[in-house]
C-alpha positions as CSV (number, residue, x, y, z in Angstrom):
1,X,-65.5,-52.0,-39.5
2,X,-64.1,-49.2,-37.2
3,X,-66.5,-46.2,-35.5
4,X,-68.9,-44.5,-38.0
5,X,-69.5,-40.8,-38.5
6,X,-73.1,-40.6,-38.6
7,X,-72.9,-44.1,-40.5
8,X,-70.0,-43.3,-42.3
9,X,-66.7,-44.7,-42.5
10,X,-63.3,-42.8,-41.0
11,X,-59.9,-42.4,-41.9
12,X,-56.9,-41.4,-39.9
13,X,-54.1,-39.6,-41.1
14,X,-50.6,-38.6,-39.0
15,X,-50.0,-34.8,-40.2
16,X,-46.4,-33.5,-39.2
17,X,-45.9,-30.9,-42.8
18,X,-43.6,-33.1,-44.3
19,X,-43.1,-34.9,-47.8
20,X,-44.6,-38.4,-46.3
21,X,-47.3,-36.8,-44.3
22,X,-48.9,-34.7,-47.3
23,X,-48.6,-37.9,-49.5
24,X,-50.6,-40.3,-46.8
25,X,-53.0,-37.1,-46.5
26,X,-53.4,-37.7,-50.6
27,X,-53.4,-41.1,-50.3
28,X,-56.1,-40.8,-47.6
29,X,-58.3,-38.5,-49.8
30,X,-58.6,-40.9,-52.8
31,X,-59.6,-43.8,-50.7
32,X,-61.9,-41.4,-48.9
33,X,-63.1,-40.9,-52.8
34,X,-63.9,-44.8,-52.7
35,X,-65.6,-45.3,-50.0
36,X,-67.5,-42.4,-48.6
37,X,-65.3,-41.8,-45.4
38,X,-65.1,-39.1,-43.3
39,X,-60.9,-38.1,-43.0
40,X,-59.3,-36.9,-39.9
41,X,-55.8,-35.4,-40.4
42,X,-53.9,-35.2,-36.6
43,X,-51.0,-33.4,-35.6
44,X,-49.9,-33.8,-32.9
45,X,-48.5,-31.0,-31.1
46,X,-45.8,-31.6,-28.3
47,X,-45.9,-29.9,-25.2
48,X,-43.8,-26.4,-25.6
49,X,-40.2,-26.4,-23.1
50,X,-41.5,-22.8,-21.5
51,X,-44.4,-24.6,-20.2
52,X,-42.2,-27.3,-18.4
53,X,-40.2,-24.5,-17.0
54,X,-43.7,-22.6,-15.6
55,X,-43.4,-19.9,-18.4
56,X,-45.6,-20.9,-20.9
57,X,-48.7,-17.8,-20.0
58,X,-51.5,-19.1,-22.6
59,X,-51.8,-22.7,-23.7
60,X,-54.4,-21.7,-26.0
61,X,-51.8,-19.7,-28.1
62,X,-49.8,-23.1,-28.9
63,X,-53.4,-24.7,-29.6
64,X,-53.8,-21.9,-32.2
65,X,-50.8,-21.9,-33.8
66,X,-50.8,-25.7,-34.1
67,X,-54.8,-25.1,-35.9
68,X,-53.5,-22.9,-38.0
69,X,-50.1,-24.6,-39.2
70,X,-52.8,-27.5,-39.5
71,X,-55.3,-26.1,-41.9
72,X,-52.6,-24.7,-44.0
73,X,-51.0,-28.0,-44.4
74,X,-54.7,-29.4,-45.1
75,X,-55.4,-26.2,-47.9
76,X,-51.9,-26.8,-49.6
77,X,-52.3,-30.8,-50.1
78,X,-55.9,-30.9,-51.0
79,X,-57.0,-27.6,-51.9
80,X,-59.7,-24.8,-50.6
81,X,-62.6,-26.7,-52.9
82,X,-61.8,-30.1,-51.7
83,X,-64.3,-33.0,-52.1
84,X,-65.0,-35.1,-49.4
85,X,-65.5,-34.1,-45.4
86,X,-62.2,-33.3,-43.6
87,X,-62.0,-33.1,-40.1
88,X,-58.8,-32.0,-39.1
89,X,-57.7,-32.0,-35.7
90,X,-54.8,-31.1,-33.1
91,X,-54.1,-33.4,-30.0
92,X,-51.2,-33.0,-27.6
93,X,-48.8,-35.6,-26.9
94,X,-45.9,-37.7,-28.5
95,X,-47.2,-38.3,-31.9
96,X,-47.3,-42.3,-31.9
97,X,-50.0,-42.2,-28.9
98,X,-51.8,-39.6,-30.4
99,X,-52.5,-41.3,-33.4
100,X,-53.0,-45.2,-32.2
101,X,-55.6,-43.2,-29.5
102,X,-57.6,-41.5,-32.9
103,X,-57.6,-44.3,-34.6
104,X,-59.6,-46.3,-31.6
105,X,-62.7,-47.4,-33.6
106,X,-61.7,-45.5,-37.0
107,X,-61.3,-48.0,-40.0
108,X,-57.8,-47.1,-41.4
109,X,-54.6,-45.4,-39.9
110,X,-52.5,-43.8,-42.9
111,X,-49.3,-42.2,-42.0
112,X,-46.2,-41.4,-43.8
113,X,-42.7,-42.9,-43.8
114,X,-39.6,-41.0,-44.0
115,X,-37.2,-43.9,-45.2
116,X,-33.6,-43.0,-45.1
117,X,-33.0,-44.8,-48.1
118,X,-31.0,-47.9,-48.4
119,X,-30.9,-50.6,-45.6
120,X,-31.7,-48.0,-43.3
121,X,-34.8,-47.0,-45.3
122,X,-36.1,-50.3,-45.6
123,X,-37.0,-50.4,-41.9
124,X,-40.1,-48.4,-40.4
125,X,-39.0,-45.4,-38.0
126,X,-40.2,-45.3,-34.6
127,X,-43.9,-43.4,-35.0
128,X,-44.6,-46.0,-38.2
129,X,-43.8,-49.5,-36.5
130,X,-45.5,-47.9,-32.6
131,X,-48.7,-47.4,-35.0
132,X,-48.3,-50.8,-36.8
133,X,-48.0,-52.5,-33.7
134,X,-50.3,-51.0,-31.6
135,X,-53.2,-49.8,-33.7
136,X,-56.8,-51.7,-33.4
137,X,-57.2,-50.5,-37.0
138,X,-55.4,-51.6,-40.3
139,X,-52.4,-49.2,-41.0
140,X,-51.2,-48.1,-44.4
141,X,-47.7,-46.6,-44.2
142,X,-47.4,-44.4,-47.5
143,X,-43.4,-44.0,-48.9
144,X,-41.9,-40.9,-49.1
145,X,-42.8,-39.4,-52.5
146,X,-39.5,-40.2,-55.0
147,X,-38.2,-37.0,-56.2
């Protein structure tokens, strides 16, 4: 098994807001219920275009907003009086690397999939087959809700 929290098992999941995301976050949870891990939802948070440019003043600001976009996300899908640990956490960088990096050691990478329905939605989309292909962990790719 994958790197323990204070002998604990842990549990990736890619958070971007949407549909897919909040239902791997979900998915994540009830596993979490099984087996006593500890679950890490990750966004990751691209670099803003003012800061290539030199006018981006306070880094921290984007940090913040990112947190806070973050935890809301976290509140709506599982609730203020969740069960479980949640560890929710922001990293910059294109989101495929940012998730095969934090799942290094963890036991299981969830993330969403935003199928396009059809033939086209029957193949993985860029972020879902980097993290298949690249993560040291197993990955579970949860569908986009049906409606």
């Amino acid at each position: 098994m994958g790197e323990h929290t204070a002998d604990r098992p842990r549990i990736v999941v890619g958070i971007d807001g949407s549909a897919p995301s909040k239902a791997a976050l979900r998915w994540a949870m009830r596993q979490a219920e099984l087996s006593g891990a500890v679950v890490e939802p990750v966004l990751a948070r691209r670099e803003p275009l003012e800061s290539w440019y030199g006018l981006a003043e306070n880094q921290s600001y984007y940090d913040e907003a990112a947190g806070n976009y973050l935890a809301e996300v976290v509140d709506e899908v599982l609730g203020a009086d969740r069960a479980g640990e949640v560890r929710p956490k922001v990293v910059q960088g294109h989101a495929a690397a940012v998730l095969v990096e934090a799942a290094q050691g963890a036991d299981l990478l969830v993330i969403g999939h935003r199928g396009l329905g059809g033939l086209a939605g029957s193949l993985l989309g860029s972020v879902s087959r980097y993290c298949v292909q690249h993560a040291t962990c197993p990955v579970v790719v949860v569908r986009k809700p049906r409606d």
